[in-house]
N, C-alpha and C positions, 0 to 999 in steps of 0.2 A: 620418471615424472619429476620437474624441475618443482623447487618449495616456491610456492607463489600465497600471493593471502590479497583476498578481496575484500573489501567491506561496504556497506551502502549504508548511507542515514535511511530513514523514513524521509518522504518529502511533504512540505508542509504546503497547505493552502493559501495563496496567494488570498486572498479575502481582507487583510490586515498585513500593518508591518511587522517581522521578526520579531516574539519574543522571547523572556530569559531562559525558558526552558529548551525551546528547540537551540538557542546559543549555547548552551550546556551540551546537548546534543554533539553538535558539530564538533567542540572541544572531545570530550571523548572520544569521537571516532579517529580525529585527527591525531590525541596522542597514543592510539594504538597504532595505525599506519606508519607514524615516524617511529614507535617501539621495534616494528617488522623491519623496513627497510634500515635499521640500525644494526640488527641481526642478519642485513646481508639479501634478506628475503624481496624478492620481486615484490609491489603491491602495487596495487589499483583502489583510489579511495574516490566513493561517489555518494556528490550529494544532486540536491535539484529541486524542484517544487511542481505538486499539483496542481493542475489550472484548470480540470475540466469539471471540477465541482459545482453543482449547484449551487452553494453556499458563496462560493463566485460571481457568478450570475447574480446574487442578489445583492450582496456586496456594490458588484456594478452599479446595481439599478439605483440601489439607496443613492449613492455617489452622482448619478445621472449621465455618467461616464461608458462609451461602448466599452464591451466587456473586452475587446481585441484591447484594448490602450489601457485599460484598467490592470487585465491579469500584464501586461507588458513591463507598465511602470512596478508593480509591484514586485514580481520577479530581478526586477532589476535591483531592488534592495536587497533579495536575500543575496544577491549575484555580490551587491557591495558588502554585506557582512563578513562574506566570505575573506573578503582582500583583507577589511579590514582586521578582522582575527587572522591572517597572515597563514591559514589555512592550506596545507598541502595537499587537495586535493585535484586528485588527474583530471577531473571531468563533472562537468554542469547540467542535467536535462533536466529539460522544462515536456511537461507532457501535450505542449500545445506543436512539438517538433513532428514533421513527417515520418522519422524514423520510430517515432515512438507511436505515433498511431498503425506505421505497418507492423511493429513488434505484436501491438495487443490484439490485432487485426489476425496476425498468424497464430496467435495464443488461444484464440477464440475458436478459430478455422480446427484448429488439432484439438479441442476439447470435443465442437459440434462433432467432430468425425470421430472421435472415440464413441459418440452416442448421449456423452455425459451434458449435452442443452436441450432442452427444450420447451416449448411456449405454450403458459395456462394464464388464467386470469387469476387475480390477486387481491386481498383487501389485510392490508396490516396496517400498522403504526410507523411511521417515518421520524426520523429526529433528522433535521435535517443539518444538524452541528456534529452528528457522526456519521452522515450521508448512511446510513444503518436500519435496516427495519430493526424493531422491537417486539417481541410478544410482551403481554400483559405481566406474565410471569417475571420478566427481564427488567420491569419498571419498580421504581420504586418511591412508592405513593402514588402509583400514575405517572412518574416523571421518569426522563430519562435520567439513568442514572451520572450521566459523564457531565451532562450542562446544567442538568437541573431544572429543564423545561419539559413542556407536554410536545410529545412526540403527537403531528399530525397523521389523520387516518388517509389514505391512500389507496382507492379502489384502479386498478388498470391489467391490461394485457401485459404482461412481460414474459423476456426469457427466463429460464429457472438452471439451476447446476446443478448436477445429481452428487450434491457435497455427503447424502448418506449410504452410500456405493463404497467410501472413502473412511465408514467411519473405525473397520477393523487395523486399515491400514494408517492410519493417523493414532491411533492409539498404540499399537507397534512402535513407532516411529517413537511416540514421545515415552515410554515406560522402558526401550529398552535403552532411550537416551543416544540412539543413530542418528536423530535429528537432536543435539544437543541445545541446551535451553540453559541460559544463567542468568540470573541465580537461581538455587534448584525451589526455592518456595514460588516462583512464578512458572516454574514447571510442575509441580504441583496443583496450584490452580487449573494449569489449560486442560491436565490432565483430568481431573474432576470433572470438569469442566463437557469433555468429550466424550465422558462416559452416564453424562446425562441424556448422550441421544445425538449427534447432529443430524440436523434435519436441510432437506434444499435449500437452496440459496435463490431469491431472485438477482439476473446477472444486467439486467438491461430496466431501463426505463422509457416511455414515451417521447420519442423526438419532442412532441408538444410540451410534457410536464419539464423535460430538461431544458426546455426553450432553445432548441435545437442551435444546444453546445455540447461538446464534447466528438468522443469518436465513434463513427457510426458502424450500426450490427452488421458483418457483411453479409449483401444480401436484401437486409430489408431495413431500408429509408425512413422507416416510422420508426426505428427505436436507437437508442444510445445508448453504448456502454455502462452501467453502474461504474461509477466512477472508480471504485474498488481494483475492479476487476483491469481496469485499462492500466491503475495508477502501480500496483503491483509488478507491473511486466514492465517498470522503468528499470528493476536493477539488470535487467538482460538485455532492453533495449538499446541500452547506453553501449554497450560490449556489442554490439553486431549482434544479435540474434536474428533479425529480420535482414541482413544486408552483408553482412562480411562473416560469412563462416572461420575462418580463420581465427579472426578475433574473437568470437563467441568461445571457438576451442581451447583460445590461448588462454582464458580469463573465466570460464564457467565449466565447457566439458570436461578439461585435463586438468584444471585446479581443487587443489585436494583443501584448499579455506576457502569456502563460499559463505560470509558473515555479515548476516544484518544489524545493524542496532537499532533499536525503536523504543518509544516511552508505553509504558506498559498499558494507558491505554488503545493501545494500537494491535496490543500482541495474540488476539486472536485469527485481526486476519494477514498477521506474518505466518504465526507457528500453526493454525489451521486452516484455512481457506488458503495462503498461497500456496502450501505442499501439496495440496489437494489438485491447485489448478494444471500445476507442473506434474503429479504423476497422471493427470489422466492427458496431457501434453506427451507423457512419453519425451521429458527434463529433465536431467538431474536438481536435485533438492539443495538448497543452502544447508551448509553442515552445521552453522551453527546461528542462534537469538539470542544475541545479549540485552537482555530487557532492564531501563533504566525507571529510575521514581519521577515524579514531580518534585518542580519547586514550586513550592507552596507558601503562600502569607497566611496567615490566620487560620491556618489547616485548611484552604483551598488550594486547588489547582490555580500556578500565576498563567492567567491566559493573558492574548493578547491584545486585550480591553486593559 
């Protein structure tokens, strides 16, 4: 097996233009990339952006802009950030691409068939700035804790993941440090974290509530992907996973560095919900989470307001 080293940013929501944090981002990844191919090492460096978000969608709507030319244009700025930080990355997806909806599509297909989907009705809290339900326990003051606003309540039919099937083997994974996590105090956290319980996951939303955007459940026409679930199967969608086996093997099966980077808050559903999605896929796992901070002004998160 030839040394090769993958790495994938997080992709961010097209809802606004790039800000300093996620450009922080893409710096990092890219001088690890040129550190690899400096040592001779094959690498693959990927970024891209989320489009199928509802926070999208609404972004659009405030703007009065269809959402098809809204997430377009905006994309195309992270597309320009990229040149303009002079960035060495191999490759661009955007989650509004054909290959990426058949990627999530087959991601979906090999969970249902393991048994690990299935459909109850629902009533939680939604933030819809971490597209994330919330339990009461998870809030703080009532509020979400990432934006700082009250998460809406949210009664519907959806899909569910049986994310607590998963919960012996996700804690293996992160204590014996097979799925490697840096730095070791945010492996720490997820670890605590997982052994408060994980519970199912809702995987899909209401074609209607998602204002029939995004990629559809295969199968059934009333519901849409949880944005999560589709936007995580971009680091393999990009590599052929749904399309070019070759290249999926050249770059995920046979490659012994499969490395995310993402800002920590992000890092529950890298280091737990996407391990989870890919063993009950019957995927190999990214070997490693380099989890990054915020930049922050005034001890806030710099968002991109």
């Amino acid at each position: 097996m030839s040394k090769r080293y993958f790495i994938g940013t997080a992709i961010p929501y097209v809802n606004a233009d790039p800000h300093i944090g996620f450009t922080l981002e893409l710096l990092q990844a890219d001088t690890l990339a040129r550190w690899q191919r400096l040592q001779g090492i094959e690498t693959f460096f990927l970024t891209g952006t989320d489009e199928n978000s509802l926070k999208n969608v609404l972004a659009a709507a405030k703007a009065e802009v269809p959402v098809n030319d809204f997430v377009d244009k905006h994309s195309k700025r992270f597309q320009e950030l990229a040149q303009i930080l002079g960035l060495s990355n191999d490759a661009f997806i955007r989650t509004t691409e054909p290959r990426h909806a058949a990627g999530a599509q087959k991601l979906w297909t090999a969970c249902a068939k393991a048994g690990d989907i299935y459909k109850k009705s629902y009533v939680g809290l939604y933030c819809v700035g971490c597209e994330q339900f919330y339990t009461e326990k998870d809030l703080e003051k009532g509020l979400c804790p990432e934006h700082k606003t009250k998460p809406e309540k949210v009664e519907e039919e959806n899909y569910f993941f049986r994310l607590s099937k998963y919960q012996n083997q996700i804690t293996e994974l992160l204590t014996s440090n097979t799925l490697k996590i840096t730095p070791e105090s945010r492996r720490s956290e997820l670890t605590e974290f997982v052994k408060r319980g994980l519970e199912d996951i809702s995987v899909s939303r209401s074609t209607q509530r998602a204002r029939d955007w995004g990629v559809s459940v295969p199968g059934d026409v009333s519901q849409i992907m949880y944005v999560w679930f589709d936007a995580l199967s971009n680091y393999i969608n990009a590599i052929g996973f749904a399309d070019d086996p070759a290249l999926f093997k050249h770059w995920w099966l046979d490659n012994p560095q499969r490395v995310h980077l993402v800002g920590k808050g992000i890092s529950r559903f890298h280091a737990i919900y996407w391990p989870a999605f890919l063993l009950s896929a019957s995927v190999p796992l990214p070997t490693e989470i380099l989890i990054h901070g915020y930049v922050t002004a005034a001890g806030e998160k710099m968002s991109k307001s």
